[in-house]
C-alpha positions in Angstrom: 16.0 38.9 3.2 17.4 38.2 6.5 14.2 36.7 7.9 14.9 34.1 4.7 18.0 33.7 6.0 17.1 32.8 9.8 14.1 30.9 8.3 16.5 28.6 6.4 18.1 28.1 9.4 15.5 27.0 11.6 14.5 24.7 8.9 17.7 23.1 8.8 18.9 19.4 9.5 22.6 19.4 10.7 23.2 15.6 9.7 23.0 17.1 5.5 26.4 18.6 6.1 27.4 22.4 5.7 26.2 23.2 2.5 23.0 25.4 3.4 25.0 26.3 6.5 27.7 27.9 4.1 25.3 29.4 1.8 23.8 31.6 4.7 26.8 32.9 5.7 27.8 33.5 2.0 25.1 35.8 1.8 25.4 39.7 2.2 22.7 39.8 4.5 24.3 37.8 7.3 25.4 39.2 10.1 27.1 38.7 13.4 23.8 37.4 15.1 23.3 34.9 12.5 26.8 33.7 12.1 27.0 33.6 15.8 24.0 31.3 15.7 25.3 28.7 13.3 28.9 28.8 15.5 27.0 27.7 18.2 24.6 25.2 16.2 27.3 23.7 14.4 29.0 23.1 18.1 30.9 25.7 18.6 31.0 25.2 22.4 33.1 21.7 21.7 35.1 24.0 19.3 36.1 27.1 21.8 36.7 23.9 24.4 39.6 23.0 22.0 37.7 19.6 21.0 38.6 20.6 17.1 42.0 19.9 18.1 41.4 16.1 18.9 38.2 15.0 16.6 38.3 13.2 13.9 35.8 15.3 12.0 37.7 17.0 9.2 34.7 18.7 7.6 33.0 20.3 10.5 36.7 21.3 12.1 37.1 23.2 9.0 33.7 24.7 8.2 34.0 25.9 12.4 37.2 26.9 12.3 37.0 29.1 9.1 33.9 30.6 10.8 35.7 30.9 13.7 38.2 33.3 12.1 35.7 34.8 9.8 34.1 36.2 12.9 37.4 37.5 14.6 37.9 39.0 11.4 35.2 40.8 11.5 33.3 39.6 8.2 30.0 39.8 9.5 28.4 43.2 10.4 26.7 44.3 13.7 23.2 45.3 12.4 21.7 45.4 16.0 20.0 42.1 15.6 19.9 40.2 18.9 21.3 36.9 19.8 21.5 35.5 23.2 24.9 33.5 23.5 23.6 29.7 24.5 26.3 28.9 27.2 25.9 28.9 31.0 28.0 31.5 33.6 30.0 28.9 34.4 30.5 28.0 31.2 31.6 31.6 30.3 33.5 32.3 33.0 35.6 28.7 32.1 36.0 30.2 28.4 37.0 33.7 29.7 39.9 31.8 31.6 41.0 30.4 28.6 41.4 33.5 26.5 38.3 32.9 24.7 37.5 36.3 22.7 34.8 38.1 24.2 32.9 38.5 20.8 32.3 34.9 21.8 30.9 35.2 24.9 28.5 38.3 25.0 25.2 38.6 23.8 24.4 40.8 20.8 
């Protein structure tokens, strides 16, 4: 099932909103690779660089932020799948400075 689930991801087109988004991370079988992975598809860079705070974008600042939380919360299990966290050292570093959680920051 998961390999559906990262399947339908791949397949994805951002501009049709967050409904297929929502419905993978809805699923039982997501986990914290996966939901990691759509954080950072659905921008999450912009978000962790406070850019939710100032856009416009009511629906994607709440679809990221609620994932946001979901994932400090803990919602999503550690199943030992991997996912390599798409930002640069520097761009870590920068992040770690600003209190970023480390779940954020490290790959899986």
């Amino acid at each position: 099932m998961y390999g559906n689930l990262k399947k339908m991801l791949e397949e994805y087109n951002w501009d049709n909103g967050f409904e297929i988004p929502l419905t993978i991370l809805n699923d039982k079988n997501c986990d914290l690779a996966l939901a990691l992975e759509i954080f950072y598809l659905a921008d999450g860079a912009a978000y962790l660089d406070g850019f939710a705070k100032e856009a416009g974008l009511k629906e994607w600042r709440e679809f990221i932020d609620t994932l946001y939380k979901d994932i400090l919360k803990g919602r999503y299990p550690e199943t030992g799948s991997h996912y390599e966290i798409p930002l640069t050292k520097v761009q870590k570093y920068k992040f770690g400075k600003k209190s970023v959680p480390e779940i954020f920051l490290s790959d899986l």
